[in-house]
VEXDREN-2710 file (C-alpha; in Angstrom, 1 decimal):
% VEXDREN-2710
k/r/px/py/pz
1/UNK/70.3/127.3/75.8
2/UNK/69.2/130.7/75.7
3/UNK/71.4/133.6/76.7
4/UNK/71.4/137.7/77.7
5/UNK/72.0/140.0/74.8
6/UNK/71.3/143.0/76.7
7/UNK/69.3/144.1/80.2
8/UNK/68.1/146.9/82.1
9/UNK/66.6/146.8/85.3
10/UNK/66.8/150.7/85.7
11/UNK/67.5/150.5/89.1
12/UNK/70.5/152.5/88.5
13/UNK/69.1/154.7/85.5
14/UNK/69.5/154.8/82.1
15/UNK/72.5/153.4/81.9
16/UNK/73.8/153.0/78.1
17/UNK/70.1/153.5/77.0
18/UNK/68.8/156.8/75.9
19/UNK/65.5/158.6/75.4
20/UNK/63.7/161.2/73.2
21/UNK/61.2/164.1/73.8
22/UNK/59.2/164.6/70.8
23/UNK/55.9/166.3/72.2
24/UNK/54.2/169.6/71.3
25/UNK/51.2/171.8/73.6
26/UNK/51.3/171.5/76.9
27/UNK/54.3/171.3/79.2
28/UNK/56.3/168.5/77.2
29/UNK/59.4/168.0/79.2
30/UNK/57.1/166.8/82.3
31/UNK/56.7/163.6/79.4
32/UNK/59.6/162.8/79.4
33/UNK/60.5/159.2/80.5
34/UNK/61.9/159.6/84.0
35/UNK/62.8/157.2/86.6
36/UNK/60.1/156.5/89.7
37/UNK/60.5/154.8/92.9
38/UNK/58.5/152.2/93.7
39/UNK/55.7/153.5/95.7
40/UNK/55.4/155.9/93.3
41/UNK/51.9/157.8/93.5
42/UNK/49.9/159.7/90.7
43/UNK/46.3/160.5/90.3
44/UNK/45.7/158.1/93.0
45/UNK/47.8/155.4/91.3
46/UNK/50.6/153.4/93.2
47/UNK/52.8/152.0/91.1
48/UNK/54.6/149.1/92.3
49/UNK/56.7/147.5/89.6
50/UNK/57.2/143.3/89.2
51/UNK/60.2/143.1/91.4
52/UNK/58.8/146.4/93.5
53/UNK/61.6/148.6/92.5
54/UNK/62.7/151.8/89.8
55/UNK/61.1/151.6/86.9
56/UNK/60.9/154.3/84.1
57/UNK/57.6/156.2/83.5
58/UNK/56.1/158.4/80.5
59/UNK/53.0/160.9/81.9
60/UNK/51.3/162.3/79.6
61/UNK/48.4/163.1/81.3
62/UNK/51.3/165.3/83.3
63/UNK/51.8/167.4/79.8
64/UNK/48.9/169.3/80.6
65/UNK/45.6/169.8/77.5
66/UNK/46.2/170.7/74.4
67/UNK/49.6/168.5/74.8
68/UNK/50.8/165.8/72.1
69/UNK/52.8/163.1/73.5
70/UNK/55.8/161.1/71.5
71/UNK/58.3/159.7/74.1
72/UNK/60.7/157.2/72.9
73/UNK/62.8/155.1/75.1
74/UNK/66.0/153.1/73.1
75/UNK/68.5/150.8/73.7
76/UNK/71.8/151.2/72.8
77/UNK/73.1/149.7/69.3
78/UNK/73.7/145.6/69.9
79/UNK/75.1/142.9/67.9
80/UNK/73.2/139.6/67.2
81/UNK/75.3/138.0/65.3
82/UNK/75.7/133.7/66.0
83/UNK/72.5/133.7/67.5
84/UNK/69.7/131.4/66.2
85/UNK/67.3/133.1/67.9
86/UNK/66.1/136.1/69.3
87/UNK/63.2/137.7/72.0
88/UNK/62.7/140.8/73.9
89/UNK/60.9/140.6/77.3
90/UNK/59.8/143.6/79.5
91/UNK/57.3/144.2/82.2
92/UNK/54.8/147.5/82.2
93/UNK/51.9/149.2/83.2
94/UNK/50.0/150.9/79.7
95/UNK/46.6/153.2/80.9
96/UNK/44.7/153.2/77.6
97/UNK/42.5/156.5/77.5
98/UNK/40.7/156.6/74.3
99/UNK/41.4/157.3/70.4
100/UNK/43.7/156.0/67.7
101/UNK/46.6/158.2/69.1
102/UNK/47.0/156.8/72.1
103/UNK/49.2/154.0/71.4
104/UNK/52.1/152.0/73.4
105/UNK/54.6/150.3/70.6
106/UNK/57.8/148.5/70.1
107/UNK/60.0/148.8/67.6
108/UNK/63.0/147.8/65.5
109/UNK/65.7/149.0/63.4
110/UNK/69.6/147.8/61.8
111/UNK/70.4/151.2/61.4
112/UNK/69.2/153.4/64.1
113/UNK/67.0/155.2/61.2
114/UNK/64.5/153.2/59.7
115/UNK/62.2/151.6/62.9
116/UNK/59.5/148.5/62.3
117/UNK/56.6/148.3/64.3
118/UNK/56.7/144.7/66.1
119/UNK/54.3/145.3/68.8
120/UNK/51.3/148.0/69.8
121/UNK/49.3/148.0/72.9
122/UNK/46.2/150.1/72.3
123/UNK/44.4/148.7/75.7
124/UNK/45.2/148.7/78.9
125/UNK/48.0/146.3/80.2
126/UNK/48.7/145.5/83.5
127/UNK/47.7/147.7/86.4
128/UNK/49.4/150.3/88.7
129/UNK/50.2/147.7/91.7
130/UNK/50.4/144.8/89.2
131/UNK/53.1/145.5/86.1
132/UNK/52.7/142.9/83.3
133/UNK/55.0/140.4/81.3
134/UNK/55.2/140.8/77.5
135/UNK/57.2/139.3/75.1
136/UNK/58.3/140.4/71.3
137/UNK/59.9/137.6/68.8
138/UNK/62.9/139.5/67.3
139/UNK/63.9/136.0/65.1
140/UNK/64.0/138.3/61.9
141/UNK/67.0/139.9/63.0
142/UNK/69.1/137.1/64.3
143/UNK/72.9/137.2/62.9
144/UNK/72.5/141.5/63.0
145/UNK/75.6/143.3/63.4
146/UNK/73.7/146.2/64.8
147/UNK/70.4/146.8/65.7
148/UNK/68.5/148.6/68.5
149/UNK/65.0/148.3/70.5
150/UNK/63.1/150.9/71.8
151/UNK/59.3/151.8/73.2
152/UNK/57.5/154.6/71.6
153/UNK/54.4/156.3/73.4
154/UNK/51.8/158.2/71.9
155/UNK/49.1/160.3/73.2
156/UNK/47.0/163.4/73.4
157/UNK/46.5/164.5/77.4
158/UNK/46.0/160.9/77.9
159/UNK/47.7/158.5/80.7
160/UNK/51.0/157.2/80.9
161/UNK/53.4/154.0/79.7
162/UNK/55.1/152.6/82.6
163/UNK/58.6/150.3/81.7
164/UNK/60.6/148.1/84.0
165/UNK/63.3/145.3/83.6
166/UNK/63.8/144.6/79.7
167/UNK/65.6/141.7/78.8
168/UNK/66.8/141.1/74.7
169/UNK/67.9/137.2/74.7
170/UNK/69.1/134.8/72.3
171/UNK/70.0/131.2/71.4
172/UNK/73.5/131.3/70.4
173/UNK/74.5/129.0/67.3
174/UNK/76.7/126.4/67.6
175/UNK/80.2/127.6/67.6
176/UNK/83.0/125.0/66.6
177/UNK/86.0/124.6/68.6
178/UNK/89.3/123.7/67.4
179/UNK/92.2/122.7/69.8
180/UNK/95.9/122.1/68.1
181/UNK/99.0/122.4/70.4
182/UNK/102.8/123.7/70.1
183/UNK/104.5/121.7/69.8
184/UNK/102.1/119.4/67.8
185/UNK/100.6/116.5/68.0
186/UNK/97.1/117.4/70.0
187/UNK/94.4/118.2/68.1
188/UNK/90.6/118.4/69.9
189/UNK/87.2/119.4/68.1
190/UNK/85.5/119.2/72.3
191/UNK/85.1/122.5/73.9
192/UNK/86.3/121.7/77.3
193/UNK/89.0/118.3/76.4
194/UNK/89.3/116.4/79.4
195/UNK/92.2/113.9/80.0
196/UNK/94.8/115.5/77.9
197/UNK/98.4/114.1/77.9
198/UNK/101.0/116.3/78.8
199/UNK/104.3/114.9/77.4
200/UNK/106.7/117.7/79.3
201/UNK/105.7/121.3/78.0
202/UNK/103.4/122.5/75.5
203/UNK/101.0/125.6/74.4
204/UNK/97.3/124.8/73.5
205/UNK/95.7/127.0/71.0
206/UNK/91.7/127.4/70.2
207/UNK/90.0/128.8/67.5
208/UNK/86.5/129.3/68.3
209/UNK/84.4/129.7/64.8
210/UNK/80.5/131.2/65.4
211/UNK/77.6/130.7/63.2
212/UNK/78.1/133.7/61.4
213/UNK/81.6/132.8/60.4
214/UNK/83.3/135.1/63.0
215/UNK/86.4/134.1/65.1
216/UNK/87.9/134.5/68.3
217/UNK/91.8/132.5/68.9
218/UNK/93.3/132.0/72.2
219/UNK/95.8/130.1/74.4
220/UNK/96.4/128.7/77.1
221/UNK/100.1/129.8/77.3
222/UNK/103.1/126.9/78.1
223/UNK/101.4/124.1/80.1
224/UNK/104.0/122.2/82.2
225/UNK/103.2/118.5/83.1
226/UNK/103.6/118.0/86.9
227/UNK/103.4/113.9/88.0
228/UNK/100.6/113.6/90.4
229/UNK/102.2/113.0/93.9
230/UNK/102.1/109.7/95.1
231/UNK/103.0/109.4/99.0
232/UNK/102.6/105.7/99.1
233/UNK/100.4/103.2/101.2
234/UNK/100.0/103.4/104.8
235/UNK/102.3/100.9/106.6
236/UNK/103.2/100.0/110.2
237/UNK/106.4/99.8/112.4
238/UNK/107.0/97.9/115.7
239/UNK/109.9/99.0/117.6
240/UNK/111.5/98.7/120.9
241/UNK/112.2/101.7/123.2
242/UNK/115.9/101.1/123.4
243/UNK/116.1/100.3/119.8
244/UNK/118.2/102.3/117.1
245/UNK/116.2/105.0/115.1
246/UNK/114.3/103.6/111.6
247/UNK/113.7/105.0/108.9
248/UNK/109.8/106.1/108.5
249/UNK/109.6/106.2/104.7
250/UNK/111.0/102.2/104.8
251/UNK/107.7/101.4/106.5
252/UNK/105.3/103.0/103.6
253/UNK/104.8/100.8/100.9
254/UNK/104.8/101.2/97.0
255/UNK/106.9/103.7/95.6
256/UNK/106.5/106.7/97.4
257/UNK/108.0/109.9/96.1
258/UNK/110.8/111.4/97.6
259/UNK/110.5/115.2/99.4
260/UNK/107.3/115.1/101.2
261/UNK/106.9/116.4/104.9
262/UNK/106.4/114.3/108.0
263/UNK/104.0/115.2/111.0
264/UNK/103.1/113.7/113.8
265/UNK/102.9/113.4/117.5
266/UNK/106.5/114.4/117.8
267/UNK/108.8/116.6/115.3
268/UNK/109.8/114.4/112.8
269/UNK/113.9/115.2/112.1
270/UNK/115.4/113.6/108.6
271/UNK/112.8/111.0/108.2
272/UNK/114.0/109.2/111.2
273/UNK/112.0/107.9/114.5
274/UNK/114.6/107.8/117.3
275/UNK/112.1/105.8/120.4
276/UNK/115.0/107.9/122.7
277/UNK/113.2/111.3/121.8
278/UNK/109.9/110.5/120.8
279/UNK/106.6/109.1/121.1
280/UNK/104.7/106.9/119.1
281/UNK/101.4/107.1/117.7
282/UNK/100.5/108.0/114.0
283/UNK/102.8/109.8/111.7
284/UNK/102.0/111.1/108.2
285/UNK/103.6/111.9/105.4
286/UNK/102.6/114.4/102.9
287/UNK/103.7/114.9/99.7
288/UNK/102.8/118.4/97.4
289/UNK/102.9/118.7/93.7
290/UNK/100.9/121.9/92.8
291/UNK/98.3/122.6/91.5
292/UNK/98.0/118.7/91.6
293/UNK/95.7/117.6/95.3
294/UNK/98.3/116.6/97.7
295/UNK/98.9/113.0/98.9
296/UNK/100.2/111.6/102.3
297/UNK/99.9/108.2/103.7
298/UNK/100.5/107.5/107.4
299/UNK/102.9/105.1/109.1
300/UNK/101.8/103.8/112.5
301/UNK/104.7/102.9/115.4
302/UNK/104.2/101.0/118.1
303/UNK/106.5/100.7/120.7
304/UNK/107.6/98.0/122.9
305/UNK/109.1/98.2/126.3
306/UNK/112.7/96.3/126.7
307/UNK/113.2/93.8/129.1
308/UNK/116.1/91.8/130.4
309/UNK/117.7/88.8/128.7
310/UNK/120.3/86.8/130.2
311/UNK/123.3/84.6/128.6
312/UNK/122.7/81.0/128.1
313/UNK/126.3/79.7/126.9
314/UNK/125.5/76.2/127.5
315/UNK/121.8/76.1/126.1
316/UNK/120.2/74.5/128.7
317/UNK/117.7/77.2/128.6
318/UNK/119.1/79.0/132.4
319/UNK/121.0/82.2/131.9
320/UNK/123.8/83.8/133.7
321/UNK/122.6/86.5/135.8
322/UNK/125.9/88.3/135.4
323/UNK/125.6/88.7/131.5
324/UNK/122.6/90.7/130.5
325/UNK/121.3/93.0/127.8
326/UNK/118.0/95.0/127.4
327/UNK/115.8/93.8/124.3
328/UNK/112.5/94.0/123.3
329/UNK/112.9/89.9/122.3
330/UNK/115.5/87.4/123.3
331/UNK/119.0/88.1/121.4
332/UNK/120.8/84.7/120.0
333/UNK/122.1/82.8/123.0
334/UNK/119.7/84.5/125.3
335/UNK/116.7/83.8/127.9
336/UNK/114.7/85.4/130.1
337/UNK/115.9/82.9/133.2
338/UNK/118.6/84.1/135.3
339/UNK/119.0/81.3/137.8
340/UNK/121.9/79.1/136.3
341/UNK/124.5/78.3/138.5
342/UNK/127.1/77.2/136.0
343/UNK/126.3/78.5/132.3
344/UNK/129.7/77.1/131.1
345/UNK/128.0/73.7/131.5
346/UNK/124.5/71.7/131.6
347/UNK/123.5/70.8/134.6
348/UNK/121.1/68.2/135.7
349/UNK/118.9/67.3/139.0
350/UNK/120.9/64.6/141.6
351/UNK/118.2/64.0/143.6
352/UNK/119.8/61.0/145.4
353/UNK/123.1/63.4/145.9
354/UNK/125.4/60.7/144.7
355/UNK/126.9/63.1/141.6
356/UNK/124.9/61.8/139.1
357/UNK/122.5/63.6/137.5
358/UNK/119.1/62.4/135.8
359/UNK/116.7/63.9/133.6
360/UNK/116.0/67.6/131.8
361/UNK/118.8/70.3/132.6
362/UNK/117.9/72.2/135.6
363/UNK/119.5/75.7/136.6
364/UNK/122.2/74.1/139.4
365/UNK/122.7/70.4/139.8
366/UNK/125.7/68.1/138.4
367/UNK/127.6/68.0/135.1
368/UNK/126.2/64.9/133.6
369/UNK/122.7/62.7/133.4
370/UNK/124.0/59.4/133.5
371/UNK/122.7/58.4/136.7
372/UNK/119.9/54.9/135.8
373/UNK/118.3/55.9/139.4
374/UNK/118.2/59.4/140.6
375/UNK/116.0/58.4/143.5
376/UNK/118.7/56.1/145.0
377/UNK/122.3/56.3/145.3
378/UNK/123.7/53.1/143.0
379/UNK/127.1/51.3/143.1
380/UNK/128.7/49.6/140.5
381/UNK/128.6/45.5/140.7
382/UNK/131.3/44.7/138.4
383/UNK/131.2/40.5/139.0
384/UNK/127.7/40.6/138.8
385/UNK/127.7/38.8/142.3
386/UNK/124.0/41.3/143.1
387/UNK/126.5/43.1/145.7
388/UNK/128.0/46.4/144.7
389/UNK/131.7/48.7/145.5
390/UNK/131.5/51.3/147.8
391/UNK/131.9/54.0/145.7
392/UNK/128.9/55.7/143.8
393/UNK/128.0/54.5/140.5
394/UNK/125.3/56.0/138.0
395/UNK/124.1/52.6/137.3
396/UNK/124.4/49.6/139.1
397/UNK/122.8/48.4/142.6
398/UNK/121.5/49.9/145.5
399/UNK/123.8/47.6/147.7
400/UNK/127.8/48.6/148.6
401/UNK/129.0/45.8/150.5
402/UNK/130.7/43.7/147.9
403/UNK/134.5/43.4/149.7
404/UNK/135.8/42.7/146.0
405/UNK/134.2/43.5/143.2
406/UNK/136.6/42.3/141.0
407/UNK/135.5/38.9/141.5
408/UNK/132.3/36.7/143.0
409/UNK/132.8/35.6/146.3
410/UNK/130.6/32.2/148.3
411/UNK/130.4/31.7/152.1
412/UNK/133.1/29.6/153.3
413/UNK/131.2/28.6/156.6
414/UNK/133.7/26.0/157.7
415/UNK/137.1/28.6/157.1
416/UNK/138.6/25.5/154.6
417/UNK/138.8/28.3/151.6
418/UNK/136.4/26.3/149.6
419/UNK/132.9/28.4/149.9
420/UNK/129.2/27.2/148.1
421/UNK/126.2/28.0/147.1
422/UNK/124.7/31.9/145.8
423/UNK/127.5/34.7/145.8
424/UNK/128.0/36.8/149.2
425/UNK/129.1/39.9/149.6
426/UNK/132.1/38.4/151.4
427/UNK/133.9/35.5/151.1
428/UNK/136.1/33.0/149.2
429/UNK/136.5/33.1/145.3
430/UNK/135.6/29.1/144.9
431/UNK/132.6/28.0/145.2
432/UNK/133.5/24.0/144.7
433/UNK/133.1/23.0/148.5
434/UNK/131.1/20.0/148.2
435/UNK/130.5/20.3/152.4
436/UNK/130.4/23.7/153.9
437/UNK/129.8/22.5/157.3
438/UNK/133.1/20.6/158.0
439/UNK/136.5/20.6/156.0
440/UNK/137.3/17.8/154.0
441/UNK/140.3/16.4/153.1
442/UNK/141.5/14.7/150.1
443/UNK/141.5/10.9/149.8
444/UNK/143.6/10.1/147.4
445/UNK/143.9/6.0/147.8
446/UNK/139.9/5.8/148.5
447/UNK/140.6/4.1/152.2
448/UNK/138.5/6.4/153.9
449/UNK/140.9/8.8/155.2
450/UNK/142.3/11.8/154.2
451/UNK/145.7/13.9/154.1
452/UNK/147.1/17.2/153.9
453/UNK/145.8/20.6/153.6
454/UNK/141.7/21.0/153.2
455/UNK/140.5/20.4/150.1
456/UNK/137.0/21.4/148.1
457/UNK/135.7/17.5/148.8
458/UNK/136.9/14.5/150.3
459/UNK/136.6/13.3/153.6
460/UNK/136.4/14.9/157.0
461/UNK/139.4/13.0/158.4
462/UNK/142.9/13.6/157.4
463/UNK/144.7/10.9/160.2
464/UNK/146.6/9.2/157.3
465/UNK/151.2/9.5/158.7
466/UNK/151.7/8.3/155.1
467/UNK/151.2/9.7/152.0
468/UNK/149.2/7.7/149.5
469/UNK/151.5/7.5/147.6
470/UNK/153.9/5.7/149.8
471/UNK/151.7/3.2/150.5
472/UNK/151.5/0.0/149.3
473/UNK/148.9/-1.5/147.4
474/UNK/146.7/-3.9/149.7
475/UNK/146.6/-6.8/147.5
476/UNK/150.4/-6.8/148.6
477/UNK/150.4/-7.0/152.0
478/UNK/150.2/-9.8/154.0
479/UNK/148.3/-10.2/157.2
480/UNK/151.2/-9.9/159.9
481/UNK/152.4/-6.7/157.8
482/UNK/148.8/-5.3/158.5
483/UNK/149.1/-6.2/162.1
484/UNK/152.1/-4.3/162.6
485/UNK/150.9/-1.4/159.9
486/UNK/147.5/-1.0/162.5
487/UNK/149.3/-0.5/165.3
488/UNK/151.4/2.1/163.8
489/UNK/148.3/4.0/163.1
490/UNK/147.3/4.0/166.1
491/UNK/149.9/5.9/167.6
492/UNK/149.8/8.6/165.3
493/UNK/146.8/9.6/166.5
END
């Protein structure tokens, strides 16, 4: 890539150039090369340069007859030294008159004494509103630690040499680069390393080594390792408005590095966010490690508005509406129901009012869901007669007549004590009456009539004044003592 040696535009003069006068006859000095303006006029000629600015003129035609011209315009002494190649490139307006003095060259030397002729324009080039480009090859005198460039005019009361924005350019040579470290341990042949470890501290050096075998060493001074900030990843937190303050860096994740600055919606104070003081939204954190880029990572909060929860000591889902705390979810051993009339205890539904309760706890009801029925009141039936007590039962019947429910109890229609047939609500215990229409009496000898108190079967007369016992078997008795036995029967009637 090629590269400026030296350049003048001569927009500001001279500058480190210089020139020379060398004419004779005439009125030399109005040869000399001075600077023109663009727009410049003479003998009908306006000069407008390439880039239509200053540009440096040599009139000899101004000199006058009888005038010999020799102008010489130089550069300053240069060095080309680690350059591989080498060019000068100028732009300018050469009126040709006539004859072999009139001449427009460029020259060379290495020691400001000796000059070689590299170029001579002995025609006209370019034109008054239309400077042009030429170009010298100064490759013979690459890797020069002086030399200098400069335009020569000659003439005899001829025209002029008109010079503007000279440019001496090279191709520097490859330089080698040579990177070592204090302390050691780095070593790099690149000019520009990329990805160098810093351990803690170190000095880099670099030796620079040119074509020509010149050097230039320099250093970068102590470098000092900085870790590249890392704020962590963006997280989230979800928090109630009556809830303690938490911690914002707890909600980044990774390993974010301690020391950074929070911003946000509200002024962030010790890393905390306290829902009493502030609002939520997006809040990032920002941590600087010069001259490293900075890094930050945001946490989002959301905030959630409490509501009231209610004691539920006995679980059945129904709080107590005179135990409550504010949440933004349901504390252990709370709800969101208020309506229980006894928390110290479930309660269940007794639709049929009788004290027992039936199904899934309800808010107020009864202490227990043993009832079989809760759409009818039920009483026990103990003797499994179908008739139950009076008092209320959770299982049983729907009746509550039984007189005694210890026990079954038969109609007694005839009042003998002896009842029959399917249980009653009320009656007798026995149930052996083998007639429940009329009392019957017991006949012990088989004659047909009875004796003593009622009994569960026998016969329905009980006329007998002697005891069966007492009597005498009938194979015994003789005619006349039946005669006198009937008679005796009869009055006892």
């Amino acid at each position: 890539m090629s590269s400026t040696i030296l350049t003048n535009d001569f927009n500001s003069g001279l500058g480190t150039w210089n020139t020379t006068n060398n004419s004779s006859g005439g009125t030399p000095a109005l040869a000399d090369w001075t600077p023109r303006p663009d727009g410049y006029n003479v003998s009908s000629n306006t000069f407008h340069s390439n880039d239509n600015s200053q540009f440096f003129l040599s009139n000899s035609d101004a000199q006058g007859s009888g005038g010999t011209t020799e102008t010489i315009l130089s550069t300053p002494s240069f060095s080309t030294q680690g350059y591989s190649t080498l060019s000068l490139s100028y732009y300018h307006f050469f009126r040709y008159n006539s004859g072999t003095d009139d001449r427009a060259r460029v020259e060379v030397s290495t020691n400001g004494t000796t000059w070689t002729i590299l170029q001579t324009h002995s025609s006209t080039q370019g034109s008054a509103g239309g400077f042009s480009n030429a170009t010298v090859n100064l490759n013979a005198y690459t890797n020069q630690p002086t030399l200098w460039v400069r335009f020569r005019y000659n003439g005899s009361w001829d025209w002029w040499w008109a010079v503007d924005n000279a440019v001496i350019s090279g191709t520097p040579t490859a330089l080698m680069w040579a990177w070592t470290s204090t302390p050691s341990g780095y070593t790099s042949s690149a000019q520009s390393p990329t990805g160098v470890a810093v351990p803690a501290s170190r000095t880099f050096n670099l030796t620079v080594t040119a074509g020509n075998g010149c050097t230039a060493t320099a250093n970068t001074g102590s470098v000092t390792a900085v870790p590249v900030p890392n704020a962590g990843g963006n997280g989230t937190l979800v928090t109630c408005n009556n809830a303690a303050p938490s911690n914002l860096s707890s909600q980044l994740t990774g390993s974010p590095d301690g020391g950074g600055a929070w911003s946000g919606p509200s002024t962030v104070i010790g890393g905390m966010y306290d829902p009493a003081t502030m609002v939520a939204g997006v809040y990032t954190y920002l941590v600087s490690a010069p001259p490293c880029t900075a890094a930050s990572a945001t946490v989002t909060v959301t905030e959630n508005t409490a509501t009231a929860w209610y004691a539920d000591d006995d679980g059945d889902s129904f709080g107590d509406a005179g135990d409550m705390v504010m949440a933004c979810g349901a504390p252990a051993g709370y709800v969101a129901d208020n309506t229980d009339c006894d928390d110290s205890q479930t309660t269940y539904a007794d639709n049929d009012g009788d004290g027992f309760g039936a199904g899934a706890p309800v808010a107020c009801g009864v202490g227990n869901n043993s009832d079989c029925n809760d759409a009818a009141v039920l009483h026990a039936d103990l003797d499994g007669d179908g008739f139950g007590a009076a008092a209320n039962a959770p299982c049983g019947i729907a009746d509550n007549s039984d007189c005694d429910d210890s026990q079954a109890l038969y109609t007694d229609n005839d009042g003998d004590g002896f009842g029959t047939g399917a249980p009653v609500a009320c009656g007798v215990p026995d149930n052996t009456d083998c007639d429940d229409s009329q009392m019957l009496y017991a006949d012990t000898d088989g004659d047909g009539y009875g004796a003593g108190a009622p009994a569960a079967c026998g016969v329905t007369n009980n006329s007998g004044r002697l005891s069966n016992a007492c009597w005498p078997p009938r194979r015994l008795l003789r005619r006349e003592q039946w005669r006198r036995l009937i008679p005796l029967r009869t009055d006892q009637r």
